[in-house]
C-alpha positions, 0 to 999 in steps of 0.5 A: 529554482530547480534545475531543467531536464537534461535529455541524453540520448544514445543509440550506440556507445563508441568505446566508453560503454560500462561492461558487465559481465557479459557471460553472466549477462548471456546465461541470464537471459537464456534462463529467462527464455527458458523458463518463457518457453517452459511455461508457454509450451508445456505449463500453460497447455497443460493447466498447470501456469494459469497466468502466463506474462513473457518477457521476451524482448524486455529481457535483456534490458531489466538484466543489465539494470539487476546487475547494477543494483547492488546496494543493500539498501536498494528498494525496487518495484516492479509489475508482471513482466519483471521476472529477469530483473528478478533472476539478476537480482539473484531469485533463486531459480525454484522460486522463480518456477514455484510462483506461476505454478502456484506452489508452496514457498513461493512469493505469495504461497499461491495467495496472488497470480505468480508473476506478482513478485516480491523479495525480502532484502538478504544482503542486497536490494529488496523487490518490494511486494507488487500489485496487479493494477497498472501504474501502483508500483510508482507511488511506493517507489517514492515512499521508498527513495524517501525513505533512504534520504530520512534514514540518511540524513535525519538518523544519520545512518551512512549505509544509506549514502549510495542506494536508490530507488528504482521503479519498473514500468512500461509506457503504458503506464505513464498514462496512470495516476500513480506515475504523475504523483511519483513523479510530482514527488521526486522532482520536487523532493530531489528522491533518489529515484530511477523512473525505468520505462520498458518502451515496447510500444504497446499497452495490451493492444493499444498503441502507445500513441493513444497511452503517451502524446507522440509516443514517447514520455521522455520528449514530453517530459524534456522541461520537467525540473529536476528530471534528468532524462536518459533514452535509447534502444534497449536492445543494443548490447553497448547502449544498453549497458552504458545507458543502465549504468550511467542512469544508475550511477547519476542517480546514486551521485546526485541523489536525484531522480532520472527517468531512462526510458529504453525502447524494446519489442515485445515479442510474446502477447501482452499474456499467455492468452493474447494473440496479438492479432491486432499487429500486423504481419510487417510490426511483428516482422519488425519486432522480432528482427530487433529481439535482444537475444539474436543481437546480443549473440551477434555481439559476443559471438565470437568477439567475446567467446565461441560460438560453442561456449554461447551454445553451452550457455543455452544448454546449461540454463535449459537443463538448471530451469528443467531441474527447477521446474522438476523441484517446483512441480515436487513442492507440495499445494498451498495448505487451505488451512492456513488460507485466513492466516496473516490477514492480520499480525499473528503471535505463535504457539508460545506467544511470540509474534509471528513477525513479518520479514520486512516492513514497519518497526518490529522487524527491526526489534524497535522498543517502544516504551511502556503502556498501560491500560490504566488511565491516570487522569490530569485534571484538566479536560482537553477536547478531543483535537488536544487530544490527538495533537498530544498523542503525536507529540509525544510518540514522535518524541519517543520515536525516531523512524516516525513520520507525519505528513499530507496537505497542509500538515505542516506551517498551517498545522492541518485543515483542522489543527491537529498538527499545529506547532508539530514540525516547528518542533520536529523540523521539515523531515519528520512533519511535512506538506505533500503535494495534492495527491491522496495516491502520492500520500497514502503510495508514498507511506507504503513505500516508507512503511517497507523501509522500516519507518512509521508513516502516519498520513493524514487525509484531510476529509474521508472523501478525498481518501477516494484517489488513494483507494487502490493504494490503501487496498493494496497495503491491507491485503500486502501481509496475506498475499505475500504470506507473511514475508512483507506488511505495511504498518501505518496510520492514516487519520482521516477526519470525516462526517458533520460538523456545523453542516454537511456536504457530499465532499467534506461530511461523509463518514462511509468506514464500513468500506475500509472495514471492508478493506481486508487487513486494515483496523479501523479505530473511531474514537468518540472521546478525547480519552479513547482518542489517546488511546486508541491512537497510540495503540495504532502507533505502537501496533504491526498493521495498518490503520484507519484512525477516524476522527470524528469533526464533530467531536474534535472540538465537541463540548460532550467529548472532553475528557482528562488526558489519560496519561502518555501511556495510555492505551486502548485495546482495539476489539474492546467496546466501553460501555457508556451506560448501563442498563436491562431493557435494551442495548444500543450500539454505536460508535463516533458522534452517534455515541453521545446522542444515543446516552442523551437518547437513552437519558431522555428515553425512560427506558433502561437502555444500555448504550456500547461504544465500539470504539474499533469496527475492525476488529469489533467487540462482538462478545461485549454486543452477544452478552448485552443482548442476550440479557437485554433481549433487543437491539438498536443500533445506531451509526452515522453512514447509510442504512444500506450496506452499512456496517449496523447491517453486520451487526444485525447479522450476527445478532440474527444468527447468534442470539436469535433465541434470546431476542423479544423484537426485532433488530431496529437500525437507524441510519442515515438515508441512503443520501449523500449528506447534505449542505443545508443544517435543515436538511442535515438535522433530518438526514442524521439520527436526531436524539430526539428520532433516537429516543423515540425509536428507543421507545419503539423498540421496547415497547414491543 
């Protein structure tokens, strides 16, 4: 049984306080407030800061926590208000000026607003790359304390023995979905994680009583197992101090998670443009009165040193941020030329790739064994679930840092068996359940990815990746927005669309929103051949993917096909062509592909039939070339008809081969329904071979 909370509570340390270096710690903050000042006084009005979050008052306390984290292996997340963390982390200066004014060289090369920070590891902790929406820092966090305990304990690597995880957050956030799932994570898996609460009692406007019952996350959280908790002023030099270093510490000794939540005054709006009209003149007197940096001169001066060195200090950082902000306003602007570069990995000039800095394999010069595009056919046909079940076996035995996880993956061997057999095989920490949480899954192989290993998550129907979509956008977008120095490479399978039925929750199919997503490559594999290939190429790839497997074709008789080989792979943005043909081109993709061949059979027309097999990035030159000689078009999917992705197709035919074409681009589709539970209804609701067939004779005879 896991142990109870233990709640600590200090107001004030009487002697047993961990000192920092206080002048260290005293320089710091007056660099923060230098910069605030800065920004909100000169950059702001004249234009130049577009986005402008203070710290003022959280200052103090994210300082003393930078400077306990000193592990090379320490993963930290963060939000909008983390810049004097970022400062003890030891961020240089130029940059920390550079990201709000949005220069180049900066955290994200002016790609995100400059208070989205995110640091590479050189020696010491990493800042993993941050979003803008409340509460996504929590899940990755876990990822990342994960992470450290794999690399620990399955790999073996002692460097690890001491570093933790730690996540930012202010109380609002603890009202977010992200913050419960992280939270379910770390307790039940026993993470080393730090869950660190700026309490300034404020969500934007709203009063914490309305974000957290009563106000305080800790008392609420006093009987949650397996959470030690630690609470106290934030502003209060010695308790501070003490309070940082004894949650970092506990959590580095017992590898387990703490939750310190430090109360403290937001002394600045919630933004540059908040004029915190909603406090009134007594909470604002209150708050200021309790600012961290007068007590913390009350504190030192003159016990610690003189009035005149503190006066130094001050001086000496207005002057290192006004030189800073000098160089950072010489640096030149983004180049819009390379706005589209690192939506995706990249090679360079000489056919080298063009490596991200931190997360996935190839940073760490990982060798995967070789590949062929050539298949070599057993002689056995195995349907498509074998098929996937076989591929993962094969790459999890041939790679350590891969890992495979969600609902139900691991005695039961997943909702549809494509896990079956596989953690009996590779044990409990490289096969696992997870809690019911598509955030805490796909939040959690974020975090993994940045520390250097393969998650591979399964979502159990496409429709349930719906929680998970903040998580998934923010991964996809990682490599653009911080330009290439962090990427997230993994693979989330994530089965979908009819089976013997349909229903609006287990039947949707929908991957154009994921080919929407920016970043991400979506493989749909019709076969259990292409399913092996395509599978391993996501697993030996740098960017994350959306492997969809189709249920209808999991066990589908049409869909067997020989193993192709344990090297085998398929080149995504290469469509196959299942059929020939001079009279008109069909293209499609999952289970609509075996319709359209027997269509096109049945159809007496001479129909050329293309399997994607990859939306993202799809093969627009194999479509170009078949419609240019067939000069008609018919495109065939599964999703609805608006917005769906035959309508992209369509439109690219309709600019580039236009002069080539003798009828109109025909899509059909389903209708713009949910699918429906009732076979009945499904049979109408799904493109029909036999609705294929005489649409295809439609088509060509016009």
């Amino acid at each position: 049984m896991a142990a109870p909370a233990l709640a600590i509570t200090s107001h004030r340390s009487e002697g047993h306080a961990h000192a920092p270096d206080w002048k260290r710690v005293a320089y710091l903050l007056h660099l923060s407030r230098a910069l605030d000042d800065i920004e909100e006084s000169k950059l702001l009005p004249e234009r130049k800061v577009l986005y402008q979050f203070s710290a003022r008052g959280h200052d103090f306390a994210q300082i003393l926590l930078g400077l306990n984290l000193t592990d090379p292996h320490d993963g930290v997340t963060v939000y909008y208000r983390s810049r004097p963390l970022m400062l003890a982390l030891g961020v240089d200066l130029e940059d920390a000026a550079a990201g709000p004014l949005a220069r180049a060289g900066s955290f994200s090369d002016g790609r995100d607003i400059g208070v989205v920070f995110n640091m590479p590891s050189r020696g010491g902790a990493t800042v993993l790359p941050s979003c803008g929406g409340v509460g996504a820092q929590y899940t990755p966090a876990a990822g990342w304390a994960q992470a450290i305990r794999f690399r620990r304990e399955a790999l073996g690597e002692t460097s690890y023995s001491r570093s933790i995880a730690v996540v930012l957050g202010g109380d609002a956030s603890v009202a977010t979905n992200g913050f419960w799932s992280a939270l379910t994570i770390a307790t039940t898996q026993r993470l080393p994680m730090l869950f660190y609460i700026e309490d300034n009692g404020y969500g934007i406007s709203v009063a914490s009583q309305h974000q957290t019952p009563g106000g305080n996350i800790a008392a609420n959280l006093r009987s949650f197992a397996g959470l030690t908790i630690l609470e106290g002023d934030g502003t209060d030099p010695l308790a501070a101090a003490d309070l940082t270093h004894r949650a970092v510490e506990l959590v580095r000794d017992e590898r387990a998670p703490v939750l310190l939540r430090l109360t403290v005054p937001r002394l600045s709006g919630h933004s540059g443009q908040d004029t915190q009209a909603y406090k009134s003149a007594e909470t604002v007197a209150r708050e200021r009165a309790r600012d961290p940096l007068g007590r913390l001169h009350r504190f030192l001066v003159p016990g610690v040193f003189a009035e005149s060195e503190w006066t130094q200090l001050a001086d000496q950082a207005r002057r290192d941020v006004g030189a800073a902000v000098e160089r950072a306003m010489a640096r030149p602007q983004p180049d819009g030329a390379r706005l589209t570069s690192h939506v995706f990995s990249e090679v360079q000039a000489d056919g080298s790739p063009d490596l991200q800095t931190q997360g996935g394999l190839m940073p760490d010069a990982h060798v995967f064994p070789a590949s062929t595009s050539t298949a070599h056919p057993e002689a056995i046909r195995i349907n498509m679930l074998t098929a996937i079940r076989r591929t993962l076996d094969l790459e999890l035995a041939s790679n350590r840092k891969m890992v495979v996880f969600g609902e139900d993956v691991g005695p039961k061997g997943g909702v549809h068996g494509a896990t079956l057999g596989l953690q009996e095989k590779y044990g409990q920490a490289r096969v696992f359940d997870t809690s019911l949480s598509e955030e805490g899954i796909i939040g959690r192989a974020v975090g993994m990815a940045v520390a250097g290993l393969l998650p591979v998550a399964e979502i159990q129907f496409r429709k349930y990746a719906d929680p998970a979509a903040e998580q998934l956008n923010d991964c996809g977008t990682m490599r653009w927005r911080t330009h290439n120095r962090f990427a997230a490479p993994m693979v989330v399978r994530m089965p979908g669309g009819f089976f013997k039925c349909g229903d609006p929750w287990h039947s949707q199919t929908n991957e154009v929103a994921w080919v929407h997503g920016v970043g991400w490559r979506v493989a749909v594999p019709s076969n259990a051949e292409d399913a092996v290939g395509l599978l391993r190429t996501a697993l030996r790839g740098n960017d994350p993917t959306i492997y969809f497997e189709h249920r209808a074709m999991l066990d589908g008789a049409w869909a067997r096909r020989p193993y192709p080989g344990d090297g085998f792979v398929v080149p995504f943005g290469v469509a196959r062509m299942v059929r020939p043909g001079t009279e008109l081109t069909i293209v499609t993709w999952g289970a609509m592909v075996e319709r359209c061949e027997q269509a096109a059979a049945a159809s007496r027309v001479d129909a050329e039939v293309l399997d994607l097999r990859t939306l993202s990035p799809w093969d627009k030159s194999a479509v170009l070339a078949s419609v240019n000689r067939t000069r008609r078009c018919l495109i065939v999917h599964e999703d609805n008809l608006t917005a769906g992705f035959g309508a992209e197709i369509a439109a690219v035919l309709a600019k580039d081969a236009f002069f080539n074409l003798d009828a109109p681009i025909e899509r059909l589709t389903m209708p713009d329904i949910p699918s429906p539970h009732s076979p009945v209804l499904l049979e109408v609701a799904v493109p029909s071979v036999e609705r294929i067939t005489r649409t295809i004779q439609q088509v060509a005879s016009i």
